[in-house]
N, C-alpha and C positions, 0 to 999 in steps of 0.2 A: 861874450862880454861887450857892454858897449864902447863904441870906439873911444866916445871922451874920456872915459875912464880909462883905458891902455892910455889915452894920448898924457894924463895926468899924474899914473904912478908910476910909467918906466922914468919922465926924468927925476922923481923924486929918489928910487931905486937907486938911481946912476950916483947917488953921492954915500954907499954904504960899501964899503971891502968886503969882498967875498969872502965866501967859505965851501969847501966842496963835501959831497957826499961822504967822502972818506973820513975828514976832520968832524962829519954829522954824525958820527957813530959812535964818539966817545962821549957821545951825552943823550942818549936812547930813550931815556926817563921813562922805559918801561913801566915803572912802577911809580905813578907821579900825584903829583897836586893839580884840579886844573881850576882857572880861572876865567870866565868867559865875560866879554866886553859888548855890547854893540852902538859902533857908532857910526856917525855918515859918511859918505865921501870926502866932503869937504874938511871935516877932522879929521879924517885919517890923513889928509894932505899934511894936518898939521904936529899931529902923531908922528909920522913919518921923519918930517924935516928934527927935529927934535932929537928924535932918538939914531941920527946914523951916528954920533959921536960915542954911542955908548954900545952898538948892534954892529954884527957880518949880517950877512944874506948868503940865502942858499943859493947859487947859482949850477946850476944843471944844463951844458954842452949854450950855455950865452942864456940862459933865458930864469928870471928872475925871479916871475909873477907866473907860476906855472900852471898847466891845468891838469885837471884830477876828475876823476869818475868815478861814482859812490854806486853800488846797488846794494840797499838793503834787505834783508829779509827777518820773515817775523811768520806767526802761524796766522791761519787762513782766519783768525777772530781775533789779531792784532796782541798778544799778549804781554808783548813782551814794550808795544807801545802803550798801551792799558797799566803796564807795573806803573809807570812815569807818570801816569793821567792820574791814578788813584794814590799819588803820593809815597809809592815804596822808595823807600831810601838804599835798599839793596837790589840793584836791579843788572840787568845783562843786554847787549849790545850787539848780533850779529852782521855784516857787511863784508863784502867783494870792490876792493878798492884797487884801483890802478891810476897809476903815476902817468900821463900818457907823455913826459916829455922822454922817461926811460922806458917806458914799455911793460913796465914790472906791474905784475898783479897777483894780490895776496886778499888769501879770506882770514877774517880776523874777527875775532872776539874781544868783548871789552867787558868790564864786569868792575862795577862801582861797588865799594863795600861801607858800609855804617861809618865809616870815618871820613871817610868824601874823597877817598883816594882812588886810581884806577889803575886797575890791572890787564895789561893787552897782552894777547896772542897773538900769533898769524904764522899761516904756512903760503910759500910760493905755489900759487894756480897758474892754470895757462888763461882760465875764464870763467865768468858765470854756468856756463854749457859745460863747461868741464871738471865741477865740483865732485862728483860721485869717481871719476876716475886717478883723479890727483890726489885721494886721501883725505875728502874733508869728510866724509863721514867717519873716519875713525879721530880726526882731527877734532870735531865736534863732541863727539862722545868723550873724549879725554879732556876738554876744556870748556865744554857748552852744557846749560840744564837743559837743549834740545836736541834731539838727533836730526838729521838732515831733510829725512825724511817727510817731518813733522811740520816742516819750514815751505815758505812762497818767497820766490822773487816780487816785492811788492811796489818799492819805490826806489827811484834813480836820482842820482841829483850833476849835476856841474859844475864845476866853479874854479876860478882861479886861488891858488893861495902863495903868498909872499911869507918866507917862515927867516925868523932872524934867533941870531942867537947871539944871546949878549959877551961880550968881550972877554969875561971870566970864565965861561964855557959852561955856567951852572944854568942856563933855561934858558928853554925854546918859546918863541913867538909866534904862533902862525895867525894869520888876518886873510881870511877870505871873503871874496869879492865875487860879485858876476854870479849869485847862486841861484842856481835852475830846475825846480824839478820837476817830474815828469812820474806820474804813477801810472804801475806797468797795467794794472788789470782797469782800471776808468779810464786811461787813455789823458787825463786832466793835468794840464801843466799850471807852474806858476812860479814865479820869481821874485827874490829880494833887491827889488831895484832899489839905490843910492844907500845901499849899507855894505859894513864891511862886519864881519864877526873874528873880534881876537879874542885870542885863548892863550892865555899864558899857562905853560907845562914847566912843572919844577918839582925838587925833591926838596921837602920840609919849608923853612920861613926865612930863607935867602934874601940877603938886598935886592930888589927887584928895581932896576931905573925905570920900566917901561907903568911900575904902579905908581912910580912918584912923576912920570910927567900924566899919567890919565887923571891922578887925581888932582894936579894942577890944571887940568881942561874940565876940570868937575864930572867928569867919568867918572860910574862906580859900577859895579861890578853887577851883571846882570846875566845871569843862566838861561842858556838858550841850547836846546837840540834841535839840530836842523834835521835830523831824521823824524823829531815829532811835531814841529812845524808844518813840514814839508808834508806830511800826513794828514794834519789835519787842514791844510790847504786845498788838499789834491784828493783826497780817501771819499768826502762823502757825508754820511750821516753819522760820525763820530761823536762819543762823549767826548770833550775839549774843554770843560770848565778853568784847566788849571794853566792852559796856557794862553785865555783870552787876556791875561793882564800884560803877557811877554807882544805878544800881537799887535795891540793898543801901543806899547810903548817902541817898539819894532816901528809902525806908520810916523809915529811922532818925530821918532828920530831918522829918519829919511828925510826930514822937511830941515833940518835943525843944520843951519850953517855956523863958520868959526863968530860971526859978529854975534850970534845968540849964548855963546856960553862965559 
């Protein structure tokens, strides 16, 4: 991550009451709504200031804005990034994600249904190298339309995320930063520098403070996977039609300070 960026959201961090991992599990929202944002740095500054009156933060052994490591996997002709590209509204999600400020790493499945809700799975792995002996092939086959077998480790990502939860305990915030990725078979990196991506997680049409101050910073709501970004940044000679308009407005908003909105 860049340094300016640590140097400008721990103090913003510093004025939100905590919450720990234990008090994070009475609101799972396995089964949720999600709403994804992207804005720049300098609005999230202002995002930030805003909302500690109405948000905790996750904090994990002092550290607030933490970082996380994504390896996704997909079949060796991308299919499951292709559902997304060609507009299936029912589509699936597989990924190896660890928490690195706890250590914890789980492979997890996601699976978006006709109604725009999502359903996650996940079991505790030791690692990417150690999917076939920790159970995810039968994990897979219980919760996945792919066997393991079927499946590439294909793309990686980085990034720090800041996850809040609003004061009523009914939805989670997370806003990630510093995003990195790196595909495993082209060897091709590339990064979302001066954005941040939030995603509000919630069950049903809850009072949401964090949508009534975006939408008073004239934020609206803009659907972004960084798994099929990140692909079509880093993969190659990919079809990409459907996210050249998220891309465009992705650069745009990297440029875009608090005095332009």
């Amino acid at each position: 991550m860049n340094i300016n960026e640590t140097f400008h959201i721990a103090p913003a961090l510093s004025t939100f009451s905590p919450i720990s991992l234990e008090e994070m599990n009475t609101i799972r929202l396995m089964n949720r709504t999600d709403t994804k944002y992207i804005v720049s740095l300098p609005v999230l500054m202002d995002v930030l200031r805003r909302a500690s009156q109405y948000y905790r933060v996750q904090e994990v052994e002092g550290e607030r804005n933490i970082a996380y490591h994504t390896t996704y996997l997909d079949t060796p002709d991308y299919a499951m990034y292709l559902a997304h590209q060609n507009g299936r509204v029912i589509r699936e999600k597989i990924r190896v994600r660890t928490y690195v400020a706890s250590g914890l790493t789980f492979l997890e499945v996601k699976n978006k249904n006709n109604k725009g809700r999502t359903d996650k799975k996940r079991i505790r792995v030791q690692g990417v190298d150690s999917l076939h002996v920790d159970g995810g092939e039968e994990f897979l086959r219980n919760h996945a339309w792919y066997e393991l077998s079927a499946l590439d480790l294909l793309l990686e990502n980085h990034f720090h995320r800041i996850t809040l939860v609003n004061k009523a305990m009914t939805e989670r915030l997370t806003i990630d930063t510093g995003v990195h990725f790196h595909h495993l078979l082209t060897g091709t990196e590339a990064k979302l520098d001066n954005l941040a991506i939030i995603e509000l997680k919630r069950d049903g049409r809850t009072y949401s403070p964090i949508s009534e101050i975006l939408r008073e910073l004239h934020v609206r709501p803009s659907g972004i996977s960084k798994y099929c970004v990140g692909t079509v940044l880093t993969a190659g000679e990919l079809k990409y039609n459907r996210f050249k308009p998220k891309l465009r407005l992705a650069q745009k908003i990297a440029k875009r300070k608090i005095m332009d909105i």
